[in-house]
C-alpha positions in Angstrom: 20.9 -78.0 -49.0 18.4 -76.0 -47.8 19.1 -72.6 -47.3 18.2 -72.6 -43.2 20.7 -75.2 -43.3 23.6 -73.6 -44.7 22.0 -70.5 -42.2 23.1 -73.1 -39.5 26.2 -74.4 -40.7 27.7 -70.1 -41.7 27.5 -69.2 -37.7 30.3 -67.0 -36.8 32.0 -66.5 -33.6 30.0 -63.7 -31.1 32.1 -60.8 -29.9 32.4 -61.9 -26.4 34.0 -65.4 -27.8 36.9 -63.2 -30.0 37.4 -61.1 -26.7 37.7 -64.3 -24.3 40.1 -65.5 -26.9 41.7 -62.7 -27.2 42.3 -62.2 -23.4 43.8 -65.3 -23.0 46.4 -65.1 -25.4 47.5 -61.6 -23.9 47.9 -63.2 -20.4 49.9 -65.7 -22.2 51.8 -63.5 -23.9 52.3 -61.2 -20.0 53.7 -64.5 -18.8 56.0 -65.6 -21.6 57.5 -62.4 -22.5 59.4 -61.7 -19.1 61.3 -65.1 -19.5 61.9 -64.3 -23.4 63.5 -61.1 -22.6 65.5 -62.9 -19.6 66.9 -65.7 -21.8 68.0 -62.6 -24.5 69.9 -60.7 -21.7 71.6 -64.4 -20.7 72.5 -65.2 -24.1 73.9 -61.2 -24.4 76.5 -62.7 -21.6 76.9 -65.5 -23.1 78.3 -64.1 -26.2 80.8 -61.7 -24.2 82.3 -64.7 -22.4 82.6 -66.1 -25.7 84.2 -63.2 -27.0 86.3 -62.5 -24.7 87.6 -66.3 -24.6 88.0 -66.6 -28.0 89.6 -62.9 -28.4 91.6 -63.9 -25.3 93.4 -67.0 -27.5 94.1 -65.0 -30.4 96.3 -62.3 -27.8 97.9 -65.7 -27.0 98.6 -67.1 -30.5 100.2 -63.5 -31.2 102.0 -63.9 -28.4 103.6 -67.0 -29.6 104.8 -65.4 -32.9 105.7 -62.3 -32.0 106.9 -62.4 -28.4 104.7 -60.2 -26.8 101.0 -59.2 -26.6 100.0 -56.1 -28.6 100.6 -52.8 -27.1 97.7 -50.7 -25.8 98.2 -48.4 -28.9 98.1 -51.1 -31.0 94.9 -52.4 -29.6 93.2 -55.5 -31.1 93.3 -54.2 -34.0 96.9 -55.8 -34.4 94.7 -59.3 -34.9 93.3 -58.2 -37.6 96.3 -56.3 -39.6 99.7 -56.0 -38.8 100.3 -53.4 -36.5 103.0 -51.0 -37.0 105.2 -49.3 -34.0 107.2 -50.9 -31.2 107.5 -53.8 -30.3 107.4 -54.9 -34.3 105.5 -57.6 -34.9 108.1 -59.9 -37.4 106.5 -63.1 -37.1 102.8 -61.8 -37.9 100.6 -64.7 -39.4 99.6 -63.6 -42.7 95.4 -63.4 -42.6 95.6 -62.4 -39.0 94.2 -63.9 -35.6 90.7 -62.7 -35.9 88.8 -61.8 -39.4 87.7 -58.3 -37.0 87.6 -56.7 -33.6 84.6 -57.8 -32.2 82.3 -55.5 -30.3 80.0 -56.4 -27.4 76.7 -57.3 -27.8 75.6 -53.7 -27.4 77.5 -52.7 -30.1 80.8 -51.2 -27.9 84.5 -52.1 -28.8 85.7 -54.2 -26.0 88.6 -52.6 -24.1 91.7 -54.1 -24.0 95.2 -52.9 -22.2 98.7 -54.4 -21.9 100.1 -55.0 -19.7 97.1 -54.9 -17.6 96.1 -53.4 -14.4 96.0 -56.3 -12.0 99.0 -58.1 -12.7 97.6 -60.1 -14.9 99.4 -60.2 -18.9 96.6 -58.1 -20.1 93.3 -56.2 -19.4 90.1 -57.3 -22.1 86.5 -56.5 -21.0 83.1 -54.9 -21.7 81.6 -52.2 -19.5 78.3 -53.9 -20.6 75.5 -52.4 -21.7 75.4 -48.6 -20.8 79.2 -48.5 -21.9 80.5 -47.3 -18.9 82.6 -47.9 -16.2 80.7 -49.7 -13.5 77.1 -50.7 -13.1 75.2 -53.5 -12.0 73.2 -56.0 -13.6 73.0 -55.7 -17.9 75.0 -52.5 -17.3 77.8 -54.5 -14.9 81.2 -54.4 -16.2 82.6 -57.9 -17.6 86.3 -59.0 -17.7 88.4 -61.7 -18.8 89.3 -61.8 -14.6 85.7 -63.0 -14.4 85.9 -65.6 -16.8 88.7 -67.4 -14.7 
């Protein structure tokens, strides 16, 4: 091969080619993003419902051995180990309800109250993802009431 052949056959790309190329992947990427970042804030609730329904059968399942849902004071931590105080928990399932207390998806303890404050057996919910009372949206507080 001659070498004004192999000349012809080494061409490169021209600068105006990389930055055509490279526009169009970042208006790609401004148009995917939004809807990557929405379906990570929906999968965020997700996981609390999930939580909360699955931390919601446990309280049950103690319920059934023991009698009674775990005090405030003892928390959900009493699915995990056997709580100590009144009311005693004598039929306690050796291993526990839950291998540990979950926490949210923002990295907060869920809150949990018995009785609760609605007349319902018991309180369980995130205050979402600025951890505080209240809020709207991502920050919105979620409770087992809204599960039902």
């Amino acid at each position: 091969m001659s070498r004004a052949t192999a000349s012809h056959f080494q061409r490169g790309f021209t600068l105006i080619e990389i930055v055509v190329v490279v526009v169009i992947i970042g208006l790609l990427a401004a148009m995917v993003a939004p809807k990557v970042m929405q379906r990570t804030d929906d999968a965020k609730l997700v996981r609390v419902a999930n939580d909360i329904r699955a931390t919601e059968a446990s309280l049950n399942l103690y319920k059934l051995d023991n009698f009674n849902y775990p005090t405030t004071e003892q928390g959900l931590q009493a699915l995990v180990t056997k709580p100590s105080g009144s009311p005693e928990a004598k039929n306690w399932k050796q291993g526990g309800y839950l291998r540990n207390v979950p926490k949210d998806p923002w990295g907060n303890e869920y809150k949990y109250a018995y009785p609760g404050s609605s007349g319902g057996s018991f309180d369980l919910y995130s205050f979402g993802a600025d951890g505080k009372s209240g809020g709207e949206d991502m920050s919105k507080d979620l409770s087992i009431a809204d599960l039902n």
